[in-house]
C-alpha positions in Angstrom: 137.2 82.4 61.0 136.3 79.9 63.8 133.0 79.4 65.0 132.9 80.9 69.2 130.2 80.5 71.1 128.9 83.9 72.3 126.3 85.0 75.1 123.2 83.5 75.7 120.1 85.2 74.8 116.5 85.0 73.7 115.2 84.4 69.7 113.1 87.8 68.8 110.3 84.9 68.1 109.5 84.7 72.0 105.9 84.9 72.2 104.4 84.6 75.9 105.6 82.1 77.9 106.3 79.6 75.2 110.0 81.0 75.3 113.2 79.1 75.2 116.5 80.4 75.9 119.4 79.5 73.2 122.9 80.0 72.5 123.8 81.9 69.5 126.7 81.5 67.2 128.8 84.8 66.6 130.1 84.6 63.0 131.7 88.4 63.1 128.6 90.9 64.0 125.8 88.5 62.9 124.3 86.1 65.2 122.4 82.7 64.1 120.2 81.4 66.4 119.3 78.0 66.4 115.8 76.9 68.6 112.9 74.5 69.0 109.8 76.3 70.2 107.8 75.1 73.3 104.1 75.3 73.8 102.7 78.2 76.1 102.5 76.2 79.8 99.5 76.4 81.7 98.7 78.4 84.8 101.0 77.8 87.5 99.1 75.2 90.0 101.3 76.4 93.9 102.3 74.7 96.8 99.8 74.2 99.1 100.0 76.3 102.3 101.7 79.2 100.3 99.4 81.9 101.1 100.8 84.5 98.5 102.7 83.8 95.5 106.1 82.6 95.6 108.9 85.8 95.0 111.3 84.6 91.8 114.7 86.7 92.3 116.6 86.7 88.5 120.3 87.7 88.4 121.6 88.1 85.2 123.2 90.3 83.5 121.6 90.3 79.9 118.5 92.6 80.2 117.0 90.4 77.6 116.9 87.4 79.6 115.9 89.1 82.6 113.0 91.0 80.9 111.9 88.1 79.1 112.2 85.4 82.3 110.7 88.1 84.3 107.5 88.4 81.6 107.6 84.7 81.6 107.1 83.5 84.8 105.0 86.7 85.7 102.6 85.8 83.3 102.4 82.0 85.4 101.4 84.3 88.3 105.1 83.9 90.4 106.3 87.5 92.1 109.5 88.4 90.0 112.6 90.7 90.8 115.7 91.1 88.8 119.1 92.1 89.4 122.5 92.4 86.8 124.8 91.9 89.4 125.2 90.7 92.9 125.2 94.4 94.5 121.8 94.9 93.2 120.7 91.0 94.5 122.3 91.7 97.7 119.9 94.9 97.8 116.8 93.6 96.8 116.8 90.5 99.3 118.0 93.1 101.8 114.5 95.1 100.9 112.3 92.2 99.9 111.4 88.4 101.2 112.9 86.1 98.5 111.5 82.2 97.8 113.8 81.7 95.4 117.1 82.9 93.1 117.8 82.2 89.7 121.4 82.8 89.7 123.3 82.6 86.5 127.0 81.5 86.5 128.8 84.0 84.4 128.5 87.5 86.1 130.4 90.8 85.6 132.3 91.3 88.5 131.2 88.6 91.3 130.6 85.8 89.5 128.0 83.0 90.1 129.3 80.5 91.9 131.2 83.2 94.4 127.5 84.9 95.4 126.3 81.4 95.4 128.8 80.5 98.0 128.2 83.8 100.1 124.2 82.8 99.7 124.4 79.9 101.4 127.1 81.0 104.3 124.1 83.3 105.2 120.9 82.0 104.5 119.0 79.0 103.2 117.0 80.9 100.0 116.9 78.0 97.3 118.6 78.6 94.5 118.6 77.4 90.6 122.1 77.8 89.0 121.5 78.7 85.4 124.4 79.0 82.5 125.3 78.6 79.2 128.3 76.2 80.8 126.7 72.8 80.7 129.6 71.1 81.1 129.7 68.5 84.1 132.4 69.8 86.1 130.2 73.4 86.3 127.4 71.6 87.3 129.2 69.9 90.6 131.3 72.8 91.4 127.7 74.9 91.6 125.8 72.0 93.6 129.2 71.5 95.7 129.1 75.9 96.4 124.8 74.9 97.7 122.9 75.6 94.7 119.6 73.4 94.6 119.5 72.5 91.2 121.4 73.3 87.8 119.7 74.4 84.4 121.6 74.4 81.4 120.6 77.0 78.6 118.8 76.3 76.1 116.2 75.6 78.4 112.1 75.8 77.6 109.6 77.5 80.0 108.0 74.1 81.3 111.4 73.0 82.1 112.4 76.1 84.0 108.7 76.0 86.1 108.9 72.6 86.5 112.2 72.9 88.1 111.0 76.1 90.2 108.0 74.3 91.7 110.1 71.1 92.6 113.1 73.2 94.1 110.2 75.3 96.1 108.3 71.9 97.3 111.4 70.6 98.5 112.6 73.5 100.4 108.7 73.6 102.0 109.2 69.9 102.7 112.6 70.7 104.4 111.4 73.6 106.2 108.6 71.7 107.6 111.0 68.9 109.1 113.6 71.9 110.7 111.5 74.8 111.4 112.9 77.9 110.4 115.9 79.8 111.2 116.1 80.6 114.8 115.8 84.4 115.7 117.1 86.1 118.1 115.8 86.0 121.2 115.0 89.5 122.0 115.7 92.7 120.2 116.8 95.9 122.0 116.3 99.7 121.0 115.2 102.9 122.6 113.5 102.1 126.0 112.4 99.2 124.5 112.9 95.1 124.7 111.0 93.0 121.9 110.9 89.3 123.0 110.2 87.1 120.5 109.5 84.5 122.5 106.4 85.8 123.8 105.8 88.2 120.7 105.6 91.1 123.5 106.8 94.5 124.2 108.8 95.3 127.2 109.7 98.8 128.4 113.3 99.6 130.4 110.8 99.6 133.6 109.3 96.3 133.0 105.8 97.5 131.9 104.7 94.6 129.5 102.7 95.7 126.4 101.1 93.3 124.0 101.2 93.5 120.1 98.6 91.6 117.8 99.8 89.7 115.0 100.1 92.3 112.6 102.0 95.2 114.7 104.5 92.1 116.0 105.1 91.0 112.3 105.5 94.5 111.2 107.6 95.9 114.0 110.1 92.5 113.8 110.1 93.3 109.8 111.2 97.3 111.0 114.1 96.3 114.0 115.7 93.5 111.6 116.5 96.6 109.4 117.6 99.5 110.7 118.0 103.2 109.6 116.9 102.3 106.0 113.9 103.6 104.0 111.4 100.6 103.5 108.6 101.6 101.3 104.8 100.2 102.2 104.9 97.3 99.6 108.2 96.0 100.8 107.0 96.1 105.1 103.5 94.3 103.1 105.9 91.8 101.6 108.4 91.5 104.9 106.3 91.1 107.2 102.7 89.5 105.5 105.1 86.2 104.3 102.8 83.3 104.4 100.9 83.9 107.5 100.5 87.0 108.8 96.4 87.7 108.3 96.4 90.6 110.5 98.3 93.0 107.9 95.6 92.8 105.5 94.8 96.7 106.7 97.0 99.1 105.8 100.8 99.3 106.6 99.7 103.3 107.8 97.2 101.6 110.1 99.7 99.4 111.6 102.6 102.0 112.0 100.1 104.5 113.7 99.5 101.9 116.4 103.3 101.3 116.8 103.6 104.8 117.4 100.8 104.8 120.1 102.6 102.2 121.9 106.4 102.7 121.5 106.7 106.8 120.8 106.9 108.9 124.0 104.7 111.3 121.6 103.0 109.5 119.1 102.2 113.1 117.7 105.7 113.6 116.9 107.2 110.0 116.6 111.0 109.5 117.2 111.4 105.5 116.2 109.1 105.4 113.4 109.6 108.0 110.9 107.9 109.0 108.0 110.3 109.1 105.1 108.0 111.6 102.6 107.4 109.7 99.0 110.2 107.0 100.3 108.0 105.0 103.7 109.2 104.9 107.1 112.6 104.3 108.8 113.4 103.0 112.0 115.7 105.3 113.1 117.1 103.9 116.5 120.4 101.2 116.8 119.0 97.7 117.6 121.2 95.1 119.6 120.5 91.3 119.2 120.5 89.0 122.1 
């Protein structure tokens, strides 16, 4: 029977972070792993300026991979989600401030280099391509779709955070040169105007009201999504990023002086709603201008 090459996956020998990822060789049902063994990496030394650790997204579909990755770089103190497919990547980033993906090409469904392509029509998140195709021609196609930077499996931890921390430097350089996205100028909901500009409140009447760091950072986080459920650890994440000093009190503290400043009754609050064991909702449309 011909020898195939058959999905990637992890040796059971993965011991802390000195993992590898291999290719095994199907022969019928039995699989026969071939590896070389890397050294556990030291703790993770970050970018300066990064005031909270850097937020790893991992799409692939093989739980294995995703468990063990995830362990991996967790372990190297990095933030780490995980997703099987692109619905559940599009949901997470949706939810959650991502630094960086680790995309891997061959997906159920949407494959790689299609929700690598939709990534970059929409956003500049850096992203690692990372396959068992190591061929050439799959390595331009998923730089040509705007992937950062390509990593062939079998690949060792210290290559893999090696290749994290220059992809993340760059992207810090880069975003130090262009500034970030432009927002929209103002938001609009309720009676309400919030100007980003001037990081101020203005009411339908005019009436001005100022917002500290925090409640801006927090309330921008709340209108940029809309009428979903956004639990207290992913407003902390949205709206802390790097630089946002005046959320260290507690996301309850911040949304009860929202409340005071945007709810005709505070008491009984029609913009910020409690979701009970879900977080809060802001529950009115918002317009962009």
């Amino acid at each position: 029977m011909p020898v195939r090459i058959g999905e990637a996956g992890f040796h059971p020998s993965f011991s802390g972070i000195g993992f590898f990822v291999t290719k095994f060789v199907r022969r019928g049902s039995s699989h026969n792993p071939a590896h070389i063994l890397r050294k556990p990496l030291h703790a993770l030394v970050y970018i300066a300026g990064m005031q909270s650790a850097p937020h790893i997204l991992i799409v692939d579909d093989h739980r294995e991979i995703r468990d063990l990755v995830s362990r991996a770089l967790s372990k190297d103190g990095f933030r780490v989600s995980s997703a099987a497919d692109g619905r559940a990547m599009r949901k997470i980033m949706a939810d959650s401030r991502i630094d960086l993906i680790l995309l891997d090409l061959m997906l159920p469904g949407e494959d790689g280099l299609s929700l690598c392509r939709a990534l970059r029509a929409e956003s500049n998140v850096p992203i690692i391509m990372v396959t068992a195709k190591g061929e050439e021609i799959d390595r331009v196609i998923g730089l040509e779709m705007g992937a950062d930077d390509y990593l062939p499996k079998p690949f060792g931890s210290r290559e893999l955070i090696a290749r994290i921390k220059a992809v993340l430097r760059r992207s810090q350089e880069n975003l130090s040169k262009a500034g970030s996205e432009p927002r929209p100028k103002s938001y609009h909901f309720d009676r309400w105007g919030l100007d980003t500009g001037s990081r101020a409140l203005v009411r339908d009447d005019g009436v001005t009201i100022s917002l500290s760091t925090g409640e801006y950072d927090l309330l921008l986080a709340l209108v940029e999504r809309p009428q979903r459920v956004l639990n207290r650890d992913q407003l902390l994440d949205l709206a802390r990023g790097r630089s946002a000093p005046g959320l260290d009190r507690s996301i309850d503290t911040q949304v009860s002086r929202l409340r005071k400043k945007l709810e005709r009754d505070p008491a009984d609050p029609k913009i910020i709603k409690t979701v009970w064991g879900g977080g809060y909702m802001f529950t009115p449309p918002v317009t962009r201008q």
